[in-house]
C-alpha positions as CSV (number, residue, x, y, z in Angstrom):
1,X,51.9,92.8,152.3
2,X,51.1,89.7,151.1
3,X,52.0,90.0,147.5
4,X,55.5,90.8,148.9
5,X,55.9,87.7,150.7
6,X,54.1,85.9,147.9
7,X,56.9,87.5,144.9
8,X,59.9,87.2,147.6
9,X,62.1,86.0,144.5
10,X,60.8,88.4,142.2
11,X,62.2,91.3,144.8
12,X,65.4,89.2,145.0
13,X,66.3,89.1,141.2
14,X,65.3,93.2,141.0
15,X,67.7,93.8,143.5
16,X,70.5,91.1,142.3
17,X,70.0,92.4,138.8
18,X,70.1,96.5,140.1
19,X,73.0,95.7,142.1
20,X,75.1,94.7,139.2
21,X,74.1,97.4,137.4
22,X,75.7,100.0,139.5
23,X,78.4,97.8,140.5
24,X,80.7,99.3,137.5
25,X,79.4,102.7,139.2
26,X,80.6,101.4,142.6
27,X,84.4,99.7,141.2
28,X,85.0,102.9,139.7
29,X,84.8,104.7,142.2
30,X,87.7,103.0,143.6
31,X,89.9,103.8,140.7
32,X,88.4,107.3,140.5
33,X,91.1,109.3,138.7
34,X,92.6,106.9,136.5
35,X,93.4,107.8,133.0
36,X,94.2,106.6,129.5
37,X,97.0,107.7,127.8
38,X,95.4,109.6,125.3
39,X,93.9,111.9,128.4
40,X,97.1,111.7,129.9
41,X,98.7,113.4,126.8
42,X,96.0,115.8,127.4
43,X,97.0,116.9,130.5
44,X,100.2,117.1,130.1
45,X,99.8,119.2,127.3
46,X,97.0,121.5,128.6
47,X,97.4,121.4,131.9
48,X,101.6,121.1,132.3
49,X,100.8,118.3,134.7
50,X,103.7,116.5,136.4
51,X,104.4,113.0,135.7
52,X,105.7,110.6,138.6
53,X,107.1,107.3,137.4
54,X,107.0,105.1,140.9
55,X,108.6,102.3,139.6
56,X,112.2,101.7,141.2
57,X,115.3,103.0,139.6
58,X,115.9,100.2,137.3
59,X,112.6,100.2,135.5
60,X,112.7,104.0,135.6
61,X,116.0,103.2,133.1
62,X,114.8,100.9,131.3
63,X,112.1,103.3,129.8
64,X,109.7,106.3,130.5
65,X,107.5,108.6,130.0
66,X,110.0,112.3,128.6
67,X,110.2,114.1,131.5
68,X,109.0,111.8,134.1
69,X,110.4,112.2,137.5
70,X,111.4,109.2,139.1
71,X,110.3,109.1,142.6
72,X,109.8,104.8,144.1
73,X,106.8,103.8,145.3
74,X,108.6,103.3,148.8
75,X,110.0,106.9,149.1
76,X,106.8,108.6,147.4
77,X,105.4,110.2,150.7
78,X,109.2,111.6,151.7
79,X,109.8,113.0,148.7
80,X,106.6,113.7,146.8
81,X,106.3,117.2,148.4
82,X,109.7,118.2,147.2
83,X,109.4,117.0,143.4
84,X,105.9,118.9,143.1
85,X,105.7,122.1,145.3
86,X,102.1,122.8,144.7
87,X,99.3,120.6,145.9
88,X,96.9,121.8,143.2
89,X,98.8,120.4,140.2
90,X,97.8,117.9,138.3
91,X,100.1,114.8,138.8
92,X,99.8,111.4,136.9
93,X,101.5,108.8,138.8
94,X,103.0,105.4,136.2
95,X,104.0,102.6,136.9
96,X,104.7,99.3,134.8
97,X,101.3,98.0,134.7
98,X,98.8,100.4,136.5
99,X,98.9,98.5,140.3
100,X,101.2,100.5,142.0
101,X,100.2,104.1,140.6
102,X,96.8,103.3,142.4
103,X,98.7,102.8,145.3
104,X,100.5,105.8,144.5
105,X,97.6,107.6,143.9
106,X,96.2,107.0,147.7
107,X,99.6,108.1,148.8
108,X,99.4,111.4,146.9
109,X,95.9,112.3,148.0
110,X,96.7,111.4,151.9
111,X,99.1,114.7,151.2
112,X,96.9,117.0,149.9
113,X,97.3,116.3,145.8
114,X,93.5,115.9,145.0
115,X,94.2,116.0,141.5
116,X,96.6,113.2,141.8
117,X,95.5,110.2,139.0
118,X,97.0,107.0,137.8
119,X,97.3,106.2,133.9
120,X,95.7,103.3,133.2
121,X,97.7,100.0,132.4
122,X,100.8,101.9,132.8
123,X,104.0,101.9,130.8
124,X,102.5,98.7,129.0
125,X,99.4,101.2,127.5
126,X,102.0,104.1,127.2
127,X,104.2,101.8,124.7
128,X,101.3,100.3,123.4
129,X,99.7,103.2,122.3
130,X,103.5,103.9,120.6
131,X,103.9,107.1,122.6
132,X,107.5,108.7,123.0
133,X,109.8,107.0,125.8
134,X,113.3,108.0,126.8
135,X,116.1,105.8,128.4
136,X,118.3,106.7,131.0
């Protein structure tokens, strides 16, 4: 016991130093889902999975993913259950920067969408990775 008390700080920079190791583990778990647009290509092309742009009409205009459906953050949980019937597709949710698919991620999930994910960076990645938009 007493070569515990005697190497307190010892114990207290191996558990400082653990704890940011798994803090990446930890932060990622909060943003568990999220995707890159390459992966998101992927799954739309594997896995016919339904894109949701959440961003309000006017953004949705301005440029989107082809074939996005445009459903507002704000009106996601009234009308996500009508734009995609079944709870077991894959959905990515996109936004302009990545901030409010995560929200719309939570929102999707709370409904019974498990497979519900968020592309990372949002629109901003999608254009900079100089992937096909449409205008409306």
């Amino acid at each position: 016991m007493s070569f515990f008390i005697e190497n307190w700080v010892l114990f207290a920079v191996a558990i400082t130093s653990g704890a940011f190791l798994l803090w990446p583990l930890a932060s990622s778990g909060a943003r568990a889902g999220s995707l890159n647009a390459a992966q998101a290509v992927q799954l739309m092309n594997r896995e016919k999975a339904v894109v949701v742009d959440v961003r309000d009409a006017e953004g949705f205009a301005s440029g989107h993913i082809i074939g996005a459906k445009n459903l507002p953050l704000a009106d996601l949980e009234a009308k996500l259950p009508g734009a995609v019937k079944h709870k077991a597709a894959q959905v990515i949710l996109v936004c302009a920067n990545g901030a409010s698919a995560n929200k719309g991620v939570a929102i999707a999930k709370k409904l019974g969408y498990d497979n519900a994910q968020s592309l990372t960076g949002g629109m901003g990645a999608w254009r900079a990775a100089n992937l096909p938009v449409e205008k409306t």
